[in-house]
C-alpha positions as CSV (number, residue, x, y, z in Angstrom):
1,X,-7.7,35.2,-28.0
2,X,-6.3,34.8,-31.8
3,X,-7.8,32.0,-33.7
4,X,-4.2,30.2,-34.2
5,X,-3.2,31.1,-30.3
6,X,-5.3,28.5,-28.6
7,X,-4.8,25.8,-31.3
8,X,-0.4,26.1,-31.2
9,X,-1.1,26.2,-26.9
10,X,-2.8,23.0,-27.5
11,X,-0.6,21.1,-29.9
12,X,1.8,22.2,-27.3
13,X,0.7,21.2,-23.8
14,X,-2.0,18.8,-24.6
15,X,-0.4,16.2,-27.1
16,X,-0.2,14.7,-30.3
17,X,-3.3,14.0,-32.0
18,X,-2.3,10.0,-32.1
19,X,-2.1,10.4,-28.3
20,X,-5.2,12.1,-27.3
21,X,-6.7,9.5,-29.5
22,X,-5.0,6.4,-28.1
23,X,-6.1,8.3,-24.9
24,X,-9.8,8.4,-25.5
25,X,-10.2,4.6,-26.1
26,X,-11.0,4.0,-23.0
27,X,-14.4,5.7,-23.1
28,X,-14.9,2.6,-26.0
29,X,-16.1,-0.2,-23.7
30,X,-18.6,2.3,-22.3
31,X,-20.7,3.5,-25.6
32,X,-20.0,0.4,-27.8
33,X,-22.7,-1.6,-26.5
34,X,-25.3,1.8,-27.4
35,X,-24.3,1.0,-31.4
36,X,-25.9,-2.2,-31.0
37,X,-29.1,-0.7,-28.7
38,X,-29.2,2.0,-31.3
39,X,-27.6,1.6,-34.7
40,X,-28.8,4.8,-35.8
41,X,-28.2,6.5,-32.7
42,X,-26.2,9.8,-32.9
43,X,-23.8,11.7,-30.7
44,X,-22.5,14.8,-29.8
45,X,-19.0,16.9,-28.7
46,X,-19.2,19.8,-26.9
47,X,-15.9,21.4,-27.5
48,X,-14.6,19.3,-29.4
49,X,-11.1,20.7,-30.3
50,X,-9.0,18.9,-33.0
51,X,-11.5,16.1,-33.1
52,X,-10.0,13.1,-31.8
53,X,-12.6,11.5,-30.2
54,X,-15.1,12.7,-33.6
55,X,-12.8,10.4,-35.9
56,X,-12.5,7.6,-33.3
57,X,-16.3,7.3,-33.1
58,X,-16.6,7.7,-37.1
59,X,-14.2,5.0,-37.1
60,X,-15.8,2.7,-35.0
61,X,-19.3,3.2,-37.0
62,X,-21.0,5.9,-34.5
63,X,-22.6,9.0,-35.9
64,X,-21.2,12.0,-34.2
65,X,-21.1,16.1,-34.5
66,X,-19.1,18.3,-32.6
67,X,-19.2,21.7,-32.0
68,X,-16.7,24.5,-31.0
69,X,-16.1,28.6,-30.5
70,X,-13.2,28.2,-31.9
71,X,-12.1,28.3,-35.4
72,X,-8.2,27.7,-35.1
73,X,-9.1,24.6,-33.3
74,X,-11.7,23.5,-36.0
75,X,-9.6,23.9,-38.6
76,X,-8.1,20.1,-37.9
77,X,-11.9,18.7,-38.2
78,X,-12.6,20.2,-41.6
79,X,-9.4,18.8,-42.6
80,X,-10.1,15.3,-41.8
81,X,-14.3,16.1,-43.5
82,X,-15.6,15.5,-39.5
83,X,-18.9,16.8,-39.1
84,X,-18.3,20.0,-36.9
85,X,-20.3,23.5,-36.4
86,X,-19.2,26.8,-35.0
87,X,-20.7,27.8,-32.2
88,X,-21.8,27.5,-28.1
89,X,-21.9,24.2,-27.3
90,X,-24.7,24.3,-24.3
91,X,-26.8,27.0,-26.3
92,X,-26.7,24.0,-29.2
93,X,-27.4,21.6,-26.7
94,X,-30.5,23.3,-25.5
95,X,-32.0,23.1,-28.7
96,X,-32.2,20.2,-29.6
97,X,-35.3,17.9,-28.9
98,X,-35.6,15.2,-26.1
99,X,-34.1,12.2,-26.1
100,X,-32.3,12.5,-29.9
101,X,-28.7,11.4,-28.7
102,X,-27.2,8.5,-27.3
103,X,-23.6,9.9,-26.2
104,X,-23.0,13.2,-25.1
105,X,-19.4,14.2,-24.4
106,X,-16.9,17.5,-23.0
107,X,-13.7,16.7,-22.9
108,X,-11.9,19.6,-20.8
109,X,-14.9,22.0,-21.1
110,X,-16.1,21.9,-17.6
111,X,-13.3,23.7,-16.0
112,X,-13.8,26.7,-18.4
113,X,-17.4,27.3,-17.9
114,X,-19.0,29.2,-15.0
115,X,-21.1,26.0,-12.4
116,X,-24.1,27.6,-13.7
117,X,-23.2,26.9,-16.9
118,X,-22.3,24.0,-15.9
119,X,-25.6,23.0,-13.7
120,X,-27.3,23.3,-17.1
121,X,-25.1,20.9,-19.4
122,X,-26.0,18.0,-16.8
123,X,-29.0,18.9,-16.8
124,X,-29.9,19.8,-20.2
125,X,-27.8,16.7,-21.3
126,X,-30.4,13.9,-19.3
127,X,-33.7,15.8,-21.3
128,X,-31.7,15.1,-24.6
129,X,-30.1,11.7,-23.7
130,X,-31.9,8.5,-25.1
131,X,-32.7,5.8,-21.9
132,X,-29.4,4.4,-21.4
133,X,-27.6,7.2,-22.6
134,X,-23.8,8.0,-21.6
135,X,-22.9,11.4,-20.3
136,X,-18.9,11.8,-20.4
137,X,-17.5,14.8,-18.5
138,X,-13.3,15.1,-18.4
139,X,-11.7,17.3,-16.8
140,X,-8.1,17.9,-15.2
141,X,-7.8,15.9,-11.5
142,X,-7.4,18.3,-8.5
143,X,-6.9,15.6,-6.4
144,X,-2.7,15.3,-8.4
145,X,-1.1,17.7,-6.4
146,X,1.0,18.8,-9.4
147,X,-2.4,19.3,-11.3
148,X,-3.7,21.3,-8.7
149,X,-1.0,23.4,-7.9
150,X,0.8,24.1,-11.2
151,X,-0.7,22.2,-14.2
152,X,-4.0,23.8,-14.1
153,X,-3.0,27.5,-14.0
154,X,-1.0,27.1,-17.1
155,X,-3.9,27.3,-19.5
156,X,-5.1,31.0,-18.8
157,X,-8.9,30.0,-19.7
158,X,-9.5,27.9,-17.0
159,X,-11.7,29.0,-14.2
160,X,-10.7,26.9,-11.3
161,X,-10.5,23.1,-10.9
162,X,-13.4,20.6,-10.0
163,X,-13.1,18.3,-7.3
164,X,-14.6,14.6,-8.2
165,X,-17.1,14.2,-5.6
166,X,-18.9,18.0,-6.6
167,X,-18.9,17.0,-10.3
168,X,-20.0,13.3,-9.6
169,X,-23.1,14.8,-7.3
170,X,-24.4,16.8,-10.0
171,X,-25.6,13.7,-12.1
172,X,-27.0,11.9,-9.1
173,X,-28.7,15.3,-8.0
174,X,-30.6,15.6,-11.6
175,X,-31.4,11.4,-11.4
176,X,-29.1,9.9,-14.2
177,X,-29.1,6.4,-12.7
178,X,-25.7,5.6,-12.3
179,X,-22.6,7.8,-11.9
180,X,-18.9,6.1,-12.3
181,X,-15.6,8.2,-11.7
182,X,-12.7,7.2,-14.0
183,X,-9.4,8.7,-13.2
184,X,-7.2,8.6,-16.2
185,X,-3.3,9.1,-17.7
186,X,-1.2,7.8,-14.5
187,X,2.1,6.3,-15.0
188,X,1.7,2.7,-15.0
189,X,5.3,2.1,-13.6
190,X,3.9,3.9,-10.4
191,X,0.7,1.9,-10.0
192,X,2.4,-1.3,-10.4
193,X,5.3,-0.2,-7.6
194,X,4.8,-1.9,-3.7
195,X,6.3,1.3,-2.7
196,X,6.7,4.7,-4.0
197,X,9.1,8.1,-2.9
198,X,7.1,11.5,-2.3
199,X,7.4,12.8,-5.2
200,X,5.5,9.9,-6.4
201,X,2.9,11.2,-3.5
202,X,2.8,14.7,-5.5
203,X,2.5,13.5,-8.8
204,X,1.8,10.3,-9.1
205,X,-2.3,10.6,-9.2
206,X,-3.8,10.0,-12.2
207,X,-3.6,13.7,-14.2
208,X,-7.5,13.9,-15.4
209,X,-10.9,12.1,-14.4
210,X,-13.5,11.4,-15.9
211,X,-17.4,11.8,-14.6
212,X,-19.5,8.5,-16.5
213,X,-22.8,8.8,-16.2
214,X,-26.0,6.6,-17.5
215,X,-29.6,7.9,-18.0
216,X,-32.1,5.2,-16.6
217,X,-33.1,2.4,-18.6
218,X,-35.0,-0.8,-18.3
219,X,-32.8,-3.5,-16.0
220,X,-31.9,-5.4,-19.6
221,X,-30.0,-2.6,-21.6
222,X,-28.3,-1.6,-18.2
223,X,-27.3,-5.0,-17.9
224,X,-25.0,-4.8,-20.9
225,X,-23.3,-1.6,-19.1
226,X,-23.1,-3.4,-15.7
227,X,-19.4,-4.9,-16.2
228,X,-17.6,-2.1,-16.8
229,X,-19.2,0.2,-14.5
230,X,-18.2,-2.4,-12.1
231,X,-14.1,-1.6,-12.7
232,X,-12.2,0.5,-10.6
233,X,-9.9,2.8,-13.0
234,X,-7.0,4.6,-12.7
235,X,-5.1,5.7,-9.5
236,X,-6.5,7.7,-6.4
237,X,-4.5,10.1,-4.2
238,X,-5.3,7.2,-1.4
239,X,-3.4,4.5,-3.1
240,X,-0.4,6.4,-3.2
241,X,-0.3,7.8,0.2
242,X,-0.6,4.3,1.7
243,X,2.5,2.9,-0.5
244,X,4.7,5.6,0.8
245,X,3.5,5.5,4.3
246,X,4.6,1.4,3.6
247,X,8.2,2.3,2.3
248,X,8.5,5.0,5.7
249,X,7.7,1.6,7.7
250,X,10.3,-0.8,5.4
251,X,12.8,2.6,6.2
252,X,12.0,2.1,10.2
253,X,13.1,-1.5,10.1
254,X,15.8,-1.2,7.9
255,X,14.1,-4.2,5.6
256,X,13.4,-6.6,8.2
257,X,11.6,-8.0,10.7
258,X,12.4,-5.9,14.2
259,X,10.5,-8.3,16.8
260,X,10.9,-11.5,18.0
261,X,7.6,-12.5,18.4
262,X,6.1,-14.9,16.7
263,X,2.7,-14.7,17.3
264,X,3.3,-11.1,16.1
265,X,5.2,-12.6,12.7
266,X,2.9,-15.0,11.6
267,X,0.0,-12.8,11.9
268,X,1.6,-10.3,9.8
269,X,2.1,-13.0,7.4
270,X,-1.6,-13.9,7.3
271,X,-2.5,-10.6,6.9
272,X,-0.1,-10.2,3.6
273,X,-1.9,-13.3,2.4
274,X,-5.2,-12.1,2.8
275,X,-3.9,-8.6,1.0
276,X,-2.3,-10.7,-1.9
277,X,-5.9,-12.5,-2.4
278,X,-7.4,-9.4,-3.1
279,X,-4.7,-8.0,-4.8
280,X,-5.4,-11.4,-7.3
281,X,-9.0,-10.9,-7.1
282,X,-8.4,-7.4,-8.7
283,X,-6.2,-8.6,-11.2
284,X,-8.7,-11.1,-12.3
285,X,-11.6,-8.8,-12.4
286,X,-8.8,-6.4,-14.5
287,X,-8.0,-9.5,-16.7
288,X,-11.8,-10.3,-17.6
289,X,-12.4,-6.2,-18.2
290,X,-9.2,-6.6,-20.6
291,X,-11.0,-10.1,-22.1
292,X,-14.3,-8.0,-22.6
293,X,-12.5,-4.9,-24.4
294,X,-10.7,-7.2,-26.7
295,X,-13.6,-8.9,-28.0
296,X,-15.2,-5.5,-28.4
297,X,-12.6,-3.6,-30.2
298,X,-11.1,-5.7,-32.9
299,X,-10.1,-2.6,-35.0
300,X,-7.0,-2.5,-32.0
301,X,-6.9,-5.9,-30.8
302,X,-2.8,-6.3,-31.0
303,X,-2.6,-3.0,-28.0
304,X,-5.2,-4.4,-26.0
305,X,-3.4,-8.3,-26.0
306,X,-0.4,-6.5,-25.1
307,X,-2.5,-5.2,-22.2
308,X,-3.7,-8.8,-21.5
309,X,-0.6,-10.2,-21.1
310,X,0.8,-7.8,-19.1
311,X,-1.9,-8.4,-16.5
312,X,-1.1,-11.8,-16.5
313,X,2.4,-11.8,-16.0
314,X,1.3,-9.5,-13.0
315,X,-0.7,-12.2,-11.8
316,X,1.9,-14.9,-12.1
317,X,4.3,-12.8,-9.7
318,X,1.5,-12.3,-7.4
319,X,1.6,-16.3,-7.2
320,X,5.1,-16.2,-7.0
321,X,5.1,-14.2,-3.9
322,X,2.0,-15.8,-2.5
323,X,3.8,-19.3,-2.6
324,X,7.2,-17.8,-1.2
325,X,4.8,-16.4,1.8
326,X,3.3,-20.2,2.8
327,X,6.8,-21.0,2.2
328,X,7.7,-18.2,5.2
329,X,4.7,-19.4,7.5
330,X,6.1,-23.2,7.0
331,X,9.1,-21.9,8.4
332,X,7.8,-20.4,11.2
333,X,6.0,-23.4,12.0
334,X,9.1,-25.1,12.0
335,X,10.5,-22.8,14.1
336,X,7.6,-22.8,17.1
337,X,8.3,-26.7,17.0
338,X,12.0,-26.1,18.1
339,X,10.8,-24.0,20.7
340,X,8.4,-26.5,22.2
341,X,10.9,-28.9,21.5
342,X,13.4,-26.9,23.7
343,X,10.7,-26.1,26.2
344,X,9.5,-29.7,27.1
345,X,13.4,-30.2,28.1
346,X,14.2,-27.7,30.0
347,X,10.6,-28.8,32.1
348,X,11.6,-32.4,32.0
349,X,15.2,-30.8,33.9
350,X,12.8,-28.9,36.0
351,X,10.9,-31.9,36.3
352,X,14.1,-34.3,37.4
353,X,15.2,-35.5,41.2
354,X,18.6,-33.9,40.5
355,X,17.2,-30.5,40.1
356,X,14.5,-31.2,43.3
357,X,17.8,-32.4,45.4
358,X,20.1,-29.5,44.1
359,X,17.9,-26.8,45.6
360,X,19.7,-25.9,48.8
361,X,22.7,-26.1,46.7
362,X,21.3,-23.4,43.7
363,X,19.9,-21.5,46.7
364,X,23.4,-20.9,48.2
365,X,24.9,-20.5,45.7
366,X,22.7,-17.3,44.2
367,X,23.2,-16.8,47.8
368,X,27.1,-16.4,47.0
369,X,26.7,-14.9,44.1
370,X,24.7,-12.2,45.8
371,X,27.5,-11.5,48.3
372,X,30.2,-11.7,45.7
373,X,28.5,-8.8,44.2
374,X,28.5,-6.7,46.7
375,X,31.1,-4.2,45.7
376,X,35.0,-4.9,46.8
377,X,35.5,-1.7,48.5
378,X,32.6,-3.0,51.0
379,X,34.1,-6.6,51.0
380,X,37.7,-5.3,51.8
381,X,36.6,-3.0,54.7
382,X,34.4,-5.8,56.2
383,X,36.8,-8.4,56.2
384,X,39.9,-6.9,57.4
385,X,37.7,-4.9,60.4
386,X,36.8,-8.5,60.8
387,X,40.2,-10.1,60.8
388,X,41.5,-7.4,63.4
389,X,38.5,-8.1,65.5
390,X,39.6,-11.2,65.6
391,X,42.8,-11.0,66.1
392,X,42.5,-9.0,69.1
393,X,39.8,-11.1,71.1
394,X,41.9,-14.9,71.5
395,X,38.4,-16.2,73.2
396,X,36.7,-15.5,69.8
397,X,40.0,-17.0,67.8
398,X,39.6,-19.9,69.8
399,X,36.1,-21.0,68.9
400,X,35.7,-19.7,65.1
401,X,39.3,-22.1,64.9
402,X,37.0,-24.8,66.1
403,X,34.2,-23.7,63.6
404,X,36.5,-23.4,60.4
405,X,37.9,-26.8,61.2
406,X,34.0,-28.0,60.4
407,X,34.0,-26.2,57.2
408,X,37.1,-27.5,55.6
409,X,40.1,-24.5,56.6
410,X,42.5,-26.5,58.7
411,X,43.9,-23.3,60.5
412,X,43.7,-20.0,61.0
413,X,46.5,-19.4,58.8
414,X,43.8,-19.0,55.9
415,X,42.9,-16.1,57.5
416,X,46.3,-15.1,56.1
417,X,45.2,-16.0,53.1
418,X,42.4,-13.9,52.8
419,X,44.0,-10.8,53.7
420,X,46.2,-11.2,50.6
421,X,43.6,-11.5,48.6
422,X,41.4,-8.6,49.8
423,X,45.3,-7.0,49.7
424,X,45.4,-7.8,46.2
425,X,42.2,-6.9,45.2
426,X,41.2,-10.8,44.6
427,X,37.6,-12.2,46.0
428,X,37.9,-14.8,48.2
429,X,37.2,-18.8,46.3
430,X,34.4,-20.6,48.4
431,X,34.1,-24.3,47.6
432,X,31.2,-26.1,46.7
433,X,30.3,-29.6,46.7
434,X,30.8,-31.2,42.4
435,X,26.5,-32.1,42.4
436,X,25.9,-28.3,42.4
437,X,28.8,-27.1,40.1
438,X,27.7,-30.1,37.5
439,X,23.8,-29.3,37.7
440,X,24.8,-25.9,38.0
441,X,27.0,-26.5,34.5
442,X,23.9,-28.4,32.5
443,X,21.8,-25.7,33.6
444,X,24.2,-22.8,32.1
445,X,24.6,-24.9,28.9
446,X,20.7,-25.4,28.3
447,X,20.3,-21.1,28.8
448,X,23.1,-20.6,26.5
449,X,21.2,-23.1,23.8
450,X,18.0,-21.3,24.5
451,X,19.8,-18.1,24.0
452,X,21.6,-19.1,20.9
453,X,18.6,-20.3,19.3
454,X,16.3,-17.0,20.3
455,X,19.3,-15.4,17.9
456,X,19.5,-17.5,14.6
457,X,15.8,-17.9,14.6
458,X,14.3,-14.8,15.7
């Protein structure tokens, strides 16, 4: 490859120089605390490129070389008078003597070295480390499904992509004590959405991760390291899957809340608090990281206050919504009153001598009802066989005269009366006494409250 064809591929695809540099910053909060450990404590590159990350530890009062194969890309370094070599990177690394640095650093190496080659870095890297030393390892993120799928072939000197749990084993395999994976270069807009489309799923990840790793050291200078090893950074492929699987769920609903339970509601509710707790927990632990880094890196304190206050804004929404969601649960305490409220009536009419007396009465008449039901073809045919049964047997005439008489008809010229109404497809009117029609009446009114408040409230 031409020494100017790698260097114009980069300035293409991988970014400015200010970015990469505004980029790298985040590494900061880990190595800072080894200047004051180790004042005269020096670092080291591998592949160093343009040098971005040289000049930001030059800058920050950190003694650094880097070293890289290729000249076009070196040319940038002399430029700026960084202290640079030409050359292999792990053949340097091998010879130099045991514990001599305090940082090591490859930045987009790994994934254009064989794993043997890459076996030996880690390992070579822990003889050379001083206790406490930092091992930084980037490299592009597989688990982006844009990354792994497009964004990785397009530099043709990559080998194939490493997954974050292989290169995170290595360090634990060789005995660095403590291995942190920071995922690095998401959008922010995505990570601070409730809910996110699919192609948020495929390239939404964070682009690159990072492999962190610490050589032992006594349990006082790991102490100093111990707060930001603790942070969780950038955004996993987990994250984003569960956001979408949210806004399928919103989708299902159409917005709102489906059942009319609720049991089933207010649990949901409590569960949402719980999550917005943690979700503030996080925030504060991401505010106190934010505290720490200021107070570390005064040379950029206005980007990291802008940082701060960003986070707390987030914070006072998440208070926002976690007031609006006791608001929602006072409601529906509100609500379950009513319904008691409703329910001790309706037993108190259950309860009454009216509703005791009335039951004969409310028994005939679902009695009635029954038989009104029966379908009108049935009831025609019945009563007009009936009626010319009747009719053709006086004897029988005689005696149900006698019996209709007891019931209220007068004469059996309702009988006329009935066969015009079967005639004209009309059911036959049977009285009934004004006690059962008035309980009959409360009773219909207190179902069609009951119903009416099941709607507006649930």
């Amino acid at each position: 490859m031409s020494l100017d064809f790698y260097k114009a591929f980069e300035d293409k695809y991988r970014g400015s120089r200010e970015l990469i540099k505004s980029r790298v910053e985040v590494y900061l909060p880990f190595i800072l605390p080894l200047k004051k450990i180790y004042p005269q404590g020096k670092s080291l590159d591998i592949g160093c490129g343009r040098g971005e990350w040289l000049e930001l530890l030059e800058e920050n009062g950190m003694s650094a070389t880097g070293i890289d194969f290729d000249e076009g890309m070196l040319k940038d370094c002399q430029e700026l008078n960084l202290n640079v070599e030409l050359g292999d990177g792990i053949a340097h690394l091998r010879m130099l003597e045991d514990e001599s640095l305090v940082v090591i650093s490859a930045f987009h190496v790994v994934e254009h070295i064989s794993f043997e080659e890459l076996k030996i870095l880690v390992k070579e890297a822990l003889r050379v480390l001083k206790p406490g030393g930092i091992c930084i390892l980037e490299t592009p993120n597989p688990e982006n499904i844009k990354v792994a799928t497009e964004y990785f072939y397009l530099d043709p000197t990559h080998i194939k992509p490493i997954p974050s749990k292989l290169l995170s084993f290595l360090p634990d395999f060789y005995g660095y004590e403590r291995t942190k994976i920071v995922r690095l270069q998401e959008q922010k807009a995505i990570s601070n959405r409730e809910s996110i489309d699919l192609l948020g799923v495929i390239e939404g990840v964070s682009p690159d991760y990072a492999v962190v790793t610490q050589k032992k050291a006594n349990k006082e200078m790991l102490e100093n390291f111990d707060d930001i090893f603790s942070l969780e950074i950038g955004l996993p492929l987990t994250e984003l899957t569960t956001k979408f699987e949210k806004r399928l769920q919103r989708i299902e609903t159409k917005g709102g809340i489906v059942s009319g339970d609720v049991v089933k509601f207010l649990r949901e509710k409590e569960g949402a608090i719980e999550k917005q707790k943690e979700s503030i927990q996080y925030l504060n632990n991401e505010l106190a990281s934010a505290k720490f880094q200021v107070s570390e890196l005064n040379h950029n304190s206005h980007h990291w206050w802008l940082e701060t206050e960003r986070l707390n804004d987030e914070l006072e929404s998440e208070k926002k919504v976690s007031k609006e969601l006791k608001f929602s649960l006072l409601e529906a305490e509100h609500w379950m009153s009513d319904a008691e409220k409703l329910n001790e009536e309706l037993q108190s009419v259950y309860k009454s001598k009216s509703w005791i007396v009335t039951w004969p009465l409310r028994k005939v008449i679902q009695l009635v009802k029954w038989i009104v039901s029966i379908p009108k073809i049935f009831i025609r045919w019945l009563l007009l066989h009936a009626v010319a049964y009747v009719r053709n047997h006086p004897n029988l005439k005689e005696r149900l005269r006698s019996l209709l008489s007891i019931v209220g008809i007068s004469s059996l010229n309702k009988m006329s009366e009935i066969e015009t109404s079967i005639d004209e497809d009309v059911t036959p009117i049977i009285d009934v006494p004004a006690s059962t029609i008035r309980t009959e009446s409360i009773n219909q009114k207190l179902l069609k409250e009951m119903k009416r408040f099941e709607r507006e409230n649930y």
